[in-house]
C-alpha positions as CSV (number, residue, x, y, z in Angstrom):
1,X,83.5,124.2,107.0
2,X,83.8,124.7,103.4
3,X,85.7,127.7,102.0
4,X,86.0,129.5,98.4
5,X,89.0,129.0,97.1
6,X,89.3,129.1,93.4
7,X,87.8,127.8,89.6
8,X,89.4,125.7,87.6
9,X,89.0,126.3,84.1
10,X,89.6,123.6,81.1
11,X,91.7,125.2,78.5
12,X,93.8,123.7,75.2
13,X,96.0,127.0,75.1
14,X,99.4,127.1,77.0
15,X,98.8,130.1,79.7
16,X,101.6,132.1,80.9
17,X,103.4,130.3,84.2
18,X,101.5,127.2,83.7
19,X,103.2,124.7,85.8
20,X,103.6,120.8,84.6
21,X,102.2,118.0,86.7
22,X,104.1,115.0,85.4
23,X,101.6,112.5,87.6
24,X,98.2,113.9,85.7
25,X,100.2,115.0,82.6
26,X,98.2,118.3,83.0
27,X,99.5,122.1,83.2
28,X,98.3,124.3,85.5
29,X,98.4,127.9,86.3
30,X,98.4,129.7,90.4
31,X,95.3,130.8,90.9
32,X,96.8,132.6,93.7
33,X,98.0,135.0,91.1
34,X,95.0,135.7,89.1
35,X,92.9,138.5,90.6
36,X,89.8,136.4,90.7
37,X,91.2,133.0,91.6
38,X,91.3,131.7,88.1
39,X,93.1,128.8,87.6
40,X,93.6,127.4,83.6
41,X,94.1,123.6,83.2
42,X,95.1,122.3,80.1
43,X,95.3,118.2,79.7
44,X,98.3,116.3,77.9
45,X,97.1,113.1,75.8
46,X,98.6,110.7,78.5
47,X,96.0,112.3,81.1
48,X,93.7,109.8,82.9
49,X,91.7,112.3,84.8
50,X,87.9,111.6,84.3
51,X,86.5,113.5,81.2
52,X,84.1,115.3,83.1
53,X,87.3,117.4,84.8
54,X,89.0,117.7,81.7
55,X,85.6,119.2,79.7
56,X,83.9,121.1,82.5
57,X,84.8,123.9,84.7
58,X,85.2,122.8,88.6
59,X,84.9,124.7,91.6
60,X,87.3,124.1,94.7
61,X,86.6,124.8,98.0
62,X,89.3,125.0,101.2
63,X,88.1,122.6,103.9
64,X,89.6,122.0,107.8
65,X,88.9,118.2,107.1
66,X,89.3,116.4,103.7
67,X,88.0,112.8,105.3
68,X,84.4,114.3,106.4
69,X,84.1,116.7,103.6
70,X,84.3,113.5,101.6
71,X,81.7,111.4,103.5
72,X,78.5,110.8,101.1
73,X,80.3,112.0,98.4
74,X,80.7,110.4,94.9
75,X,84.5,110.6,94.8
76,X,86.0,111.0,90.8
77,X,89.4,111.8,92.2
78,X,90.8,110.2,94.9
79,X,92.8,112.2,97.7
80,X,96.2,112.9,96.5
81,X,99.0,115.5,96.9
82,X,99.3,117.4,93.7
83,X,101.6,119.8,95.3
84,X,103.7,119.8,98.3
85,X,101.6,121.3,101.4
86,X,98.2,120.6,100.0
87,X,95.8,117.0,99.5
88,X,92.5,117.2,97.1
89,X,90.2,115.0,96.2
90,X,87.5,115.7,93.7
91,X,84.0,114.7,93.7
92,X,80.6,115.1,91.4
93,X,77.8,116.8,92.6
94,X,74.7,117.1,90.2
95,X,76.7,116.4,87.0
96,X,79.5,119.4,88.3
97,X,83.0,118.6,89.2
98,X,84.1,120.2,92.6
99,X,87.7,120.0,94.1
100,X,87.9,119.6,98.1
101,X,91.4,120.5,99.3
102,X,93.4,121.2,103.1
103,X,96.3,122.6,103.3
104,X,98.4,119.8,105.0
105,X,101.6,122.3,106.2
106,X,101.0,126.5,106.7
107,X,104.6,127.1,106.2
């Protein structure tokens, strides 16, 4: 089962409580605390993420099982743990970017 969970948006202005991610050398905000689940990403030089994540908007969706949501997909990102708690993946679908992620601990 796929559930809504936020929209990442590309952005090359620093946001208020952006967060670093030293892995993708990309900034982050919570999307948690945005009202509508907004969550601003903003890419360093060093980044390697594919450019179609760093140019286009992506959609992410909460799912009970990351290894079947993943099956027949074209995977861009492979699973990883960008946060304690939590394992995404990315994949493309028609062109788009969207994020897959489970919650790995509900602590």
């Amino acid at each position: 089962m796929k559930k809504y969970n936020h929209i990442g948006i590309p952005t090359t202005e620093p946001k208020p409580g952006e967060v670093y991610l030293e892995i993708f050398d990309t900034f982050c905000t919570d999307h948690e605390s945005n009202p509508f689940g907004i969550q601003w990403m903003r890419y360093g030089a060093g980044c390697r993420l594919p450019e179609v994540v760093k140019t286009l908007p992506h959609v992410a969706f909460e799912v009970d099982d990351l290894e079947a949501a993943l099956k027949g997909q074209e995977i861009i990102i492979q699973p990883n743990s960008p946060s304690p708690g939590v394992v995404v993946a990315f994949v493309l679908v028609d062109g788009a970017p969207v994020e897959f992620l489970q919650y790995t601990d509900n602590t």
